[in-house]
N, C-alpha and C positions, 0 to 999 in steps of 0.2 A: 794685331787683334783689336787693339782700341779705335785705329783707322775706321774699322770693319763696321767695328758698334756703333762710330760715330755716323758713317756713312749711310745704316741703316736708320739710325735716329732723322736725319736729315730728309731721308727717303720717307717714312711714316708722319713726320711733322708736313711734310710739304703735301702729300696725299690727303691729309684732315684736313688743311687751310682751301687745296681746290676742292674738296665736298663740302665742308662748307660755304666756299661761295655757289656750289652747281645749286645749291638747295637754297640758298639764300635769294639767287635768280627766279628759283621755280617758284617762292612763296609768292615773289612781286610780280609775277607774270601770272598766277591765278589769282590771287588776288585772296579773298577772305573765303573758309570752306564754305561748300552748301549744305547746308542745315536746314533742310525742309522735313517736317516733319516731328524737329525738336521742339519741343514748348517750357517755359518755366511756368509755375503755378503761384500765386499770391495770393492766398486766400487770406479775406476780408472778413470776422465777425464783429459784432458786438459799435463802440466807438474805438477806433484804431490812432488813435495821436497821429504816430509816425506814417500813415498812409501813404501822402504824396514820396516821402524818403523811401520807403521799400518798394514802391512802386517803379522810383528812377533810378535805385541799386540794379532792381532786377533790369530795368530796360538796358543802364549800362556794365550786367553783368555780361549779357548775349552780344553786347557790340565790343568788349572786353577779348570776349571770348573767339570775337570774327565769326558768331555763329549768323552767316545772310542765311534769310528765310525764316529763323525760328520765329515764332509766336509767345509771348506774352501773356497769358491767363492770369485775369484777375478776376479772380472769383467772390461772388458775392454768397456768403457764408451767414447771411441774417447782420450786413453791418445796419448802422443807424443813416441817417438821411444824407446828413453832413460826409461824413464817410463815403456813403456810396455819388454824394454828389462829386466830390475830390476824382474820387477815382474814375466818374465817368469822365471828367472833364480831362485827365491827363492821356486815356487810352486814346479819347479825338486826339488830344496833342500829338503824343508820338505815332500814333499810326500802326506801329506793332504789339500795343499791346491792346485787350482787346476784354473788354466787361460783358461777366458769363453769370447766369444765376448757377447756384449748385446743380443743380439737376440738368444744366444742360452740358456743364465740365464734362462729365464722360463722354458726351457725344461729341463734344470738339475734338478730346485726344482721340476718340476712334478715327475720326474723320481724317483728322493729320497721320493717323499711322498706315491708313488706308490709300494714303497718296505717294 
């Protein structure tokens, strides 16, 4: 009987090790999901100290995340000059994130959800 259970043990351990490598193959042959369509939001008021920092959390939460495609919103919220000068200067930078007044925030996420 111990044979039996051992044999079974041996049989379910070796089954998990080849699904995880089938699935380990298929991550690195797609590569990072698509996430068109997701956005993170960072809303700016006021003077924001930490701006450029929550700004590069968020850019390296979505590449954290393997989310290609998602979008970056950094919304301006009534910040001050300095602030909204920071944040424009780093959305040029990375590319994906991207400086939105408030009023236009809703129409960007309509626009991504619509795609």
């Amino acid at each position: 009987m111990e044979r039996i259970l051992m044999d079974m043990a041996l049989i379910a351990v070796t089954a998990a090790v080849i699904w995880g490598v089938v699935i380990g193959i298929r991550m690195v042959l797609n590569g990072t999901r698509d996430s068109r369509g997701v956005c993170l939001v960072v809303p700016l008021a006021g003077h924001v100290e930490d701006a450029e920092l929550l700004i590069r959390e968020a850019v390296a939460a979505a590449r954290r995340a393997g989310l290609r495609g998602a979008v970056v919103y950094v919304a301006d919220f009534g910040a001050d000059e300095e602030t909204a000068a920071i944040a424009q200067r780093l959305c040029e930078a990375y590319g994906v994130a991207e400086w939105v007044a408030q009023g236009e925030l809703s129409e960007k996420i309509a626009a991504l959800r619509n795609h």
